[in-house]
C-alpha positions as CSV (number, residue, x, y, z in Angstrom):
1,X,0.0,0.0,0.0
2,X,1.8,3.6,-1.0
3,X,2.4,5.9,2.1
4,X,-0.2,8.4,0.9
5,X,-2.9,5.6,1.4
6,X,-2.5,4.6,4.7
7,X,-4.6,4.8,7.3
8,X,-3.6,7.6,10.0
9,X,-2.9,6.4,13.3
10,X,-5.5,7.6,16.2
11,X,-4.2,10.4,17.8
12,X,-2.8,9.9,21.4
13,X,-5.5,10.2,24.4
14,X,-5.6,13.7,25.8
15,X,-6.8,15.1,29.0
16,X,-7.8,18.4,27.8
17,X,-11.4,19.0,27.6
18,X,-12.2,23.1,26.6
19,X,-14.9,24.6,25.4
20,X,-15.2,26.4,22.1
21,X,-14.2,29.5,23.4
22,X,-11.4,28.5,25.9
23,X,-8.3,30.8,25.2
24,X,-4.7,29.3,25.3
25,X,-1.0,30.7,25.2
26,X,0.0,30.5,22.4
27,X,3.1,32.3,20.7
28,X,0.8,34.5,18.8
29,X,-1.0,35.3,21.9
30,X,-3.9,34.0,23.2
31,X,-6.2,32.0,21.0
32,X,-10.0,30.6,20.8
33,X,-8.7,26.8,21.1
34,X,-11.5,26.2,18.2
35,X,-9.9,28.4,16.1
36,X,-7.1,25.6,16.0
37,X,-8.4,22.3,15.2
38,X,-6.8,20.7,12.9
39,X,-3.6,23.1,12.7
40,X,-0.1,22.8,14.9
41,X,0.7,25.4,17.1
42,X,3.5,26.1,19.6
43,X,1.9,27.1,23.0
44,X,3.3,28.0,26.5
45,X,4.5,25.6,28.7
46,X,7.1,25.4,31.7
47,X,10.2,22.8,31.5
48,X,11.8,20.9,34.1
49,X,14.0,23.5,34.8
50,X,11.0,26.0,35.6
51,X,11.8,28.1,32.6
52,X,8.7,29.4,30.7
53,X,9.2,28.2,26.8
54,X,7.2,27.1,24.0
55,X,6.3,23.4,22.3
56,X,3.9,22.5,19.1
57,X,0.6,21.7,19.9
58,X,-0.8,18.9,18.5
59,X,-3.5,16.4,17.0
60,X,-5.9,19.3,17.8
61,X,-9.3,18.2,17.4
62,X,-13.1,18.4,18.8
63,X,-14.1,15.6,21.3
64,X,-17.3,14.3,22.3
65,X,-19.6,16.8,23.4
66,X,-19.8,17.0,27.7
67,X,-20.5,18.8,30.2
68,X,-19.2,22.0,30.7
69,X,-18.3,24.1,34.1
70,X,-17.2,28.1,34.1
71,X,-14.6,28.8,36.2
72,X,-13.4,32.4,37.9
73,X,-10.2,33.9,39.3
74,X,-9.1,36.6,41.6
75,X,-7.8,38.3,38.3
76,X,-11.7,38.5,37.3
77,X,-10.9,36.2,34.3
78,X,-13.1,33.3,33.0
79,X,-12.9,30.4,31.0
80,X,-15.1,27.5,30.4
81,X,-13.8,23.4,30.2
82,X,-15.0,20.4,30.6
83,X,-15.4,18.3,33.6
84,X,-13.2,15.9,33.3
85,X,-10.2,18.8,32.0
86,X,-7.2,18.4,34.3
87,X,-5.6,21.4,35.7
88,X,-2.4,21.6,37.9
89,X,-2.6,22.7,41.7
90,X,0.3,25.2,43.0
91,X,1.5,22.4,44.5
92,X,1.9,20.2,41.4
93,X,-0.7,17.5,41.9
94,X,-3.9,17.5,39.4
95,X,-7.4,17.7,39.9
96,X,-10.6,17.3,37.4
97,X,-12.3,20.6,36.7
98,X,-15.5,19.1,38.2
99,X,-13.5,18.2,41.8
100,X,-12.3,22.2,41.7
101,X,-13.8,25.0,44.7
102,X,-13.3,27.8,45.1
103,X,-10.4,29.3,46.8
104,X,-8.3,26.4,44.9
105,X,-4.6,27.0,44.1
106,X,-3.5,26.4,40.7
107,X,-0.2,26.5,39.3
108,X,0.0,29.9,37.4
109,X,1.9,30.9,34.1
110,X,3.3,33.9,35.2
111,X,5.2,35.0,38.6
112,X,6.7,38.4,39.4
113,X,9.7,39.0,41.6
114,X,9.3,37.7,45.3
115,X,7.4,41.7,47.1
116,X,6.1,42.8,43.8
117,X,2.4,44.5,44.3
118,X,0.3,45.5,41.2
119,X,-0.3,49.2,41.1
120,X,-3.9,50.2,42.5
121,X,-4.6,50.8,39.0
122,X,-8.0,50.5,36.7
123,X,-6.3,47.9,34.5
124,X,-5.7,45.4,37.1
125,X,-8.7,43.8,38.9
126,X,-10.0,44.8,42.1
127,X,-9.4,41.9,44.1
128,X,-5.3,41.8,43.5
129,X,-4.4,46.1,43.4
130,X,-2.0,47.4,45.7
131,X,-1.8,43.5,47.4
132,X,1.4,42.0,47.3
133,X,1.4,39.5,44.6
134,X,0.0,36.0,45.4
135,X,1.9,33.9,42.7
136,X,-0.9,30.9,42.5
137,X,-4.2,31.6,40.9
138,X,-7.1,31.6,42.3
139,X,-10.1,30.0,41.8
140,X,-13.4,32.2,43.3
141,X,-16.2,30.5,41.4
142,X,-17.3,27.2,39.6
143,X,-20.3,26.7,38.0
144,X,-21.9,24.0,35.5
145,X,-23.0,26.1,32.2
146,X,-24.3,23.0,30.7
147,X,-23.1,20.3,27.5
148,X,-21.8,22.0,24.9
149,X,-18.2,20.8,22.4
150,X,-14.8,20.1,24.1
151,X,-11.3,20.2,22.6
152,X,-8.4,18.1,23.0
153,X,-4.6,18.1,21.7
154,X,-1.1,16.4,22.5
155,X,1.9,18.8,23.5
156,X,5.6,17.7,22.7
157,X,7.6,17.0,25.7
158,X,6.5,18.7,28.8
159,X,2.3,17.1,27.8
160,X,1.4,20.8,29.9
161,X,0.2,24.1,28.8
162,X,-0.7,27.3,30.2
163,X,-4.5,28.7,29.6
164,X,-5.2,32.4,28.9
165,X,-7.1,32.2,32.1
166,X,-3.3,31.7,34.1
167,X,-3.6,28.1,35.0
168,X,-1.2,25.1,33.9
169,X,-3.3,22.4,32.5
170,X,-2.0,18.3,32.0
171,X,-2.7,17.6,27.6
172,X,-1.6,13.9,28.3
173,X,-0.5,11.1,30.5
C-alpha cells in the first residue's frame, strides 16, 4: 500500500477538555482553542527547569460533546472546560475541573519577583491592586453552564500548557 494511502494512526488520548471559546497561550497570543483544530501550534509551557518556553501543539481536534463548568479567578478572568479537564494545583498535583472549589490554588503561568504588588490601577482587577502578589491563581467560582463541544490536543515533551485564564493544565498522561 503507497504511504499516501495509509490509514492515519488515532491520535494519542488527551486530558484536555475546553470549550469552544477556551483561550490558550499561544506564541501568537492567546487564541479561541476552536480556532485551531486541525492546525499545529507552539503554545506555552514550563520545563523541568521552571523556565517558561514554548512546544507544538498537536492532533488538535473536537471531542465528544460533555459537560461544561465556568470557572473564575481573583484576576476577574473566566474560561469554560470540561469536567473531566485536568488542571495543575500550585502544589503540582492534578485535579478534574468538576472536583475544583473555590479558593483552589493552581499552578499559574506567570510569577513576578518575590514583594512585587500590582499598582492600584483601573487595568488590574480589584481583588489583586496594591496587594502584594500571590503567585498561585485563584479560583473564586465554579459553576456547571451545561453540554456544549470540548477540545483536545497532544503537547511535545512537557504534555502541559498554560490557559489564557493563568492556570497550567496536564494535555496527556
Amino acid at each position: 500500500m503507497p504511504p499516501e494511502e495509509k490509514p492515519k494512526p488515532p491520535p494519542p488520548p488527551t486530558l484536555s477538555r475546553l470549550a469552544a471559546d477556551a483561550l490558550v497561550e499561544t506564541i501568537d497570543g492567546p487564541v479561541e482553542i476552536v480556532k485551531l483544530t486541525g492546525k499545529v501550534m507552539p503554545v506555552l509551557t514550563r520545563f523541568r527547569d521552571g523556565a517558561l518556553g514554548f512546544r507544538m501543539m498537536t492532533a488538535i481536534r473536537q471531542l465528544e460533546d460533555g459537560e461544561l463548568f465556568e470557572l473564575g479567578n481573583v484576576d476577574e478572568q473566566r474560561v469554560r472546560l470540561g469536567g473531566d479537564h485536568v488542571l495543575v494545583r500550585e502544589d503540582g498535583s492534578e485535579v478534574r475541573v468538576r472536583d475544583v472549589r473555590p479558593g483552589e490554588r493552581l499552578h499559574p503561568g506567570w510569577t513576578y519577583v518575590t514583594g512585587y504588588t500590582p499598582p492600584d490601577a483601573p487595568e488590574y482587577a480589584a481583588a489583586v491592586r496594591g496587594r502584594p502578589w500571590d503567585r498561585a491563581v485563584v479560583v473564586t467560582e465554579v459553576r456547571s453552564v451545561g453540554r456544549g463541544a470540548q477540545f483536545g490536543f497532544s503537547v511535545n515533551e512537557t504534555k502541559r500548557y498554560f490557559l489564557t485564564f493563568g492556570a497550567m493544565s496536564r494535555a496527556q498522561a
